[in-house]
C-alpha positions in Angstrom: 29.8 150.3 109.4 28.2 148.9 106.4 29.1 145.4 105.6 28.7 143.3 102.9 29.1 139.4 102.6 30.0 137.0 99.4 30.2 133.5 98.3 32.4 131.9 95.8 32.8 128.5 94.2 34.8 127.1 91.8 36.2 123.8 90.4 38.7 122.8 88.1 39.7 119.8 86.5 43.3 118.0 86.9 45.3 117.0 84.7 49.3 115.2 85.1 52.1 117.5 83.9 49.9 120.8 84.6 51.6 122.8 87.3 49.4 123.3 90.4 48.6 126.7 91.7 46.4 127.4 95.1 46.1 130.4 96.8 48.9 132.3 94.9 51.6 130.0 95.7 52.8 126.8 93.5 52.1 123.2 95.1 54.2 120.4 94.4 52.0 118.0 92.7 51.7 115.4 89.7 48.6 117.0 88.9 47.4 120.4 88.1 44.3 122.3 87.0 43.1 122.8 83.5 41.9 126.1 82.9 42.1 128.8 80.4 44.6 131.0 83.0 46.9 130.0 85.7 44.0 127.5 87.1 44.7 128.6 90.6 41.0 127.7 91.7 41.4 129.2 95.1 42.0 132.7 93.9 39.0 132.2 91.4 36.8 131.5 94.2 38.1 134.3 96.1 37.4 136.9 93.0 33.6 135.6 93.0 33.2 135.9 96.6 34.4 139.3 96.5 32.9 140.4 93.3 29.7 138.7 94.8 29.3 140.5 98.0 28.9 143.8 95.9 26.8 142.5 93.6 29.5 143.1 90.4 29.2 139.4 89.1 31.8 136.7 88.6 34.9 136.2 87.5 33.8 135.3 84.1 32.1 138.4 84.0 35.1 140.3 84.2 37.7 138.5 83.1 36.1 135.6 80.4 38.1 132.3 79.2 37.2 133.8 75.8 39.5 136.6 75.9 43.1 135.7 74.3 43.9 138.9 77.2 43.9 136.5 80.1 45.3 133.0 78.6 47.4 131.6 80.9 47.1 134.8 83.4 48.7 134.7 86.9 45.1 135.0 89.3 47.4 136.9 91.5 47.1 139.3 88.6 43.1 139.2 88.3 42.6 139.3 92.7 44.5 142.6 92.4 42.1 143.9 89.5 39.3 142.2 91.7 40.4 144.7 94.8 41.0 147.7 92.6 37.3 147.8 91.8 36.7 146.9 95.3 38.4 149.8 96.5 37.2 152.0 93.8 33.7 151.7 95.3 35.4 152.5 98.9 35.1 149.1 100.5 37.6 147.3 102.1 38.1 143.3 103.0 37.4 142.6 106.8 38.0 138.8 106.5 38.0 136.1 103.8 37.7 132.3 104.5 38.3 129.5 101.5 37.9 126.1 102.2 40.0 123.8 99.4 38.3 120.0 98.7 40.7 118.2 96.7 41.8 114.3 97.4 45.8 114.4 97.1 48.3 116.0 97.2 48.1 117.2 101.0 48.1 120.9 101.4 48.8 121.5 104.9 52.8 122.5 104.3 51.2 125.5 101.8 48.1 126.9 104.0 50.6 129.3 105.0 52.1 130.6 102.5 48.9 131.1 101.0 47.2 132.7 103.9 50.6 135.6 103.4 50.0 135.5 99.7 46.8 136.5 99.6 46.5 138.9 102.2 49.8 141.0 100.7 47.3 141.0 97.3 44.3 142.5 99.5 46.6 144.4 101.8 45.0 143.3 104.7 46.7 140.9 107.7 47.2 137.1 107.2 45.1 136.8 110.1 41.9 138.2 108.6 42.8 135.8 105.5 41.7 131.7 106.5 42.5 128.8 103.9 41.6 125.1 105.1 42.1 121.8 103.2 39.9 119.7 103.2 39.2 115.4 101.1 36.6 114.8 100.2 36.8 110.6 101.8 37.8 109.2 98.0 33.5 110.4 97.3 32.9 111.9 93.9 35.1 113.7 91.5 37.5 115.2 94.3 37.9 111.9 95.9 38.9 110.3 92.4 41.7 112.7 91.9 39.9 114.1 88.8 39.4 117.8 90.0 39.5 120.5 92.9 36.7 122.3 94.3 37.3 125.6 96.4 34.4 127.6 98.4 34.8 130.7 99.6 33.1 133.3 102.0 34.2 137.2 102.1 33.1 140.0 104.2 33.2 143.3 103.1 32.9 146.8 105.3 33.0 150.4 105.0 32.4 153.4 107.2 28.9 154.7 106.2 27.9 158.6 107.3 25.7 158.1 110.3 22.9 160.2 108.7 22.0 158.4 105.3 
């Protein structure tokens, strides 16, 4: 099997009255994240790291925050675009793991949810699909409460003819 491995990263910052959206699903909070789409940070992450691991850029790349097209798109929306190319190049996800750094609100009720949202988008099981939470101590921007950081990892494989 051939594998490949990406990284993502991506930050947004909050803002009170925006609605919150991580991993697909909508978190009760006072706070959301500015963006030019839905701001669900998580799923952007998720795009780069998978775009990454096949070397087809970033998010930005593919889907800019110049484009009237994508203004206040549901990620759930660009992660399925994100697997179509994915697939059109015959890979498939093997595992994904995001880790979310943001201060407040706690996220542990949503992990989740989350973890099912996702994997339904990549059609693969919620147990190849890992979401933590993480604060970062009250340190830096996250620990102000003045933005969310997400990182993620995601490996892809596909069956390669033994004799190339």
């Amino acid at each position: 099997m051939d594998i490949r491995i990406g990284n993502g990263y991506d930050v947004h910052a909050l803002a009170p009255g925006l609605p919150l959206w991580l991993g697909g699903v909508q978190v009760e909070s006072p706070v959301g994240c500015i963006a030019h789409s839905d701001g669900d940070v998580a799923i952007h992450a998720l795009c780069d790291a998978l775009l990454g691991a096949l070397a087809l850029g970033d998010i930005g790349k593919h889907f800019p925050d110049t484009s009237d097209e994508f203004a206040g798109i549901d990620s759930k929306i660009l992660l399925s675009r994100v697997m179509e190319l994915i697939e059109r190049e015959g890979w498939h996800v093997v595992n994904v793991d995001i880790t979310i750094a943001m201060q407040r609100p706690k996220l542990a009720p949503y992990i989740v949810p989350m973890r099912e949202c996702l994997a339904e988008i990549m059609e693969i099981s919620p147990a190849r699909v890992s979401v933590k939470a993480t604060t970062t101590e009250k340190l830096g921007f996250v620990g102000r409460g003045e933005g969310c950081e997400v990182y993620a990892v995601a490996l892809l494989g596909r069956e390669e003819d033994c004799f190339n």
